[in-house]
PAZAKE-821394 format. One record per residue (C-alpha): residue number from 1; x, y, z. Coordinates in Angstrom, 1 decimal. Each point is the difference from the previous one (the first is absolute). Layout:
// PAZAKE-821394
> i/px/py/pz
> NUM/X/Y/Z;
...
// end
This chain:
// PAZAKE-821394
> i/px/py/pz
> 1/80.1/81.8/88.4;
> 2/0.3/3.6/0.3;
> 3/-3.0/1.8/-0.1;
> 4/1.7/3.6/-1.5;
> 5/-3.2/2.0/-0.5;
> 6/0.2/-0.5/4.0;
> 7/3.6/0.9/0.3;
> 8/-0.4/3.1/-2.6;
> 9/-3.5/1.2/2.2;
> 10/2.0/-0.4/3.8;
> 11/3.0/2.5/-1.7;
> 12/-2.3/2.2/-1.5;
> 13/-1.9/0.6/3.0;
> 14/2.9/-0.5/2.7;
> 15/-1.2/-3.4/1.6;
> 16/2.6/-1.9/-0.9;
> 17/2.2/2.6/2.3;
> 18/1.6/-1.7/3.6;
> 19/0.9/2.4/2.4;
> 20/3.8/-0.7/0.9;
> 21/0.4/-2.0/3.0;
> 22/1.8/0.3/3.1;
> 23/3.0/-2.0/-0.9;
> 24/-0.3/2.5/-3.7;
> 25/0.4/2.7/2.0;
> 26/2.9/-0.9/2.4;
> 27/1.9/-1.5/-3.1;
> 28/-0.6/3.6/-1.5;
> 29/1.5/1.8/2.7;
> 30/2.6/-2.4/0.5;
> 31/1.1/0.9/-3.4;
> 32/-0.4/3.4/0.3;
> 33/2.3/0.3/3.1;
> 34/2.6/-1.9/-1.8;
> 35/0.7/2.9/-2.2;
> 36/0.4/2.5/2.3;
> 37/3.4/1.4/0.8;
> 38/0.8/1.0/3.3;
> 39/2.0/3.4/0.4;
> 40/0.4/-0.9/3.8;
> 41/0.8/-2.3/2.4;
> 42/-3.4/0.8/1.7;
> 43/-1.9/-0.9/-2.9;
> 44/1.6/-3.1/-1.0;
> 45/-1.1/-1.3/3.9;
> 46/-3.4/1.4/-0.9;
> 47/-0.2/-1.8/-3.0;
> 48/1.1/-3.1/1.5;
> 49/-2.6/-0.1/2.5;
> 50/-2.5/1.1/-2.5;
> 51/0.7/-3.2/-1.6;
> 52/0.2/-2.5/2.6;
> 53/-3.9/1.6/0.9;
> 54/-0.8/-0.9/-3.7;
> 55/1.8/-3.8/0.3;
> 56/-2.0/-0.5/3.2;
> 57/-3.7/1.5/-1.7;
> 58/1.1/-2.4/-2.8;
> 59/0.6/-2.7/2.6;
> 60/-3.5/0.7/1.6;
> 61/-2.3/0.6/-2.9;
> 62/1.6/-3.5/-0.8;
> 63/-1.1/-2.0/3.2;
> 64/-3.2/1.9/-0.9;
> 65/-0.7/-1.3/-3.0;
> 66/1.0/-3.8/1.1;
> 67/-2.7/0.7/2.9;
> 68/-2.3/1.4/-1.7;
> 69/0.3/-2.6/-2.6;
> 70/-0.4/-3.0/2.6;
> 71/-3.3/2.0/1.2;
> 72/-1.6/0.2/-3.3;
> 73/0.9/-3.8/-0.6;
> 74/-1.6/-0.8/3.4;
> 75/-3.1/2.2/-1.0;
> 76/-0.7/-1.9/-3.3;
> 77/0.2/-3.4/1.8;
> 78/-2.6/1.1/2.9;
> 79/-2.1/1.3/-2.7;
> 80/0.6/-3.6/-1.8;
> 81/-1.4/-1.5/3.3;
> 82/-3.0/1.9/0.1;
// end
């Protein structure tokens, strides 16, 4: 069941807000870059390396989040062991 005196309390007060992650972030700029128009040739090469920078930050925040994943997992069974 929902508890919505909860819910209504977190908004009020700003607890319920999540900072945007990583991958929020790179998604955000990703999109942003999309809409730009380049007037040269010079800027289209620099927006196309801005973007492969972005695909491989996405690509390593990724692996990040598997490993970091597999580390908490391992934590909670060490700490099951105890």
């Amino acid at each position: 069941m929902i508890d919505l005196d909860l819910m209504t309390r977190r908004f009020i007060i700003g607890e319920g807000k999540e900072s945007p992650s990583v991958r929020g972030y790179v998604e955000t700029a990703l999109s942003i870059i999309e809409t730009i128009r380049p007037k040269s040739q010079r800027e289209t090469r620099q927006l196309s390396i801005v973007k492969e920078h972005l695909r491989e930050i996405k690509r390593i925040n990724r692996k990040l989040e598997e490993k970091m994943f597999r580390l908490e997992e391992q934590i909670k069974i060490l700490e099951e062991g105890k």
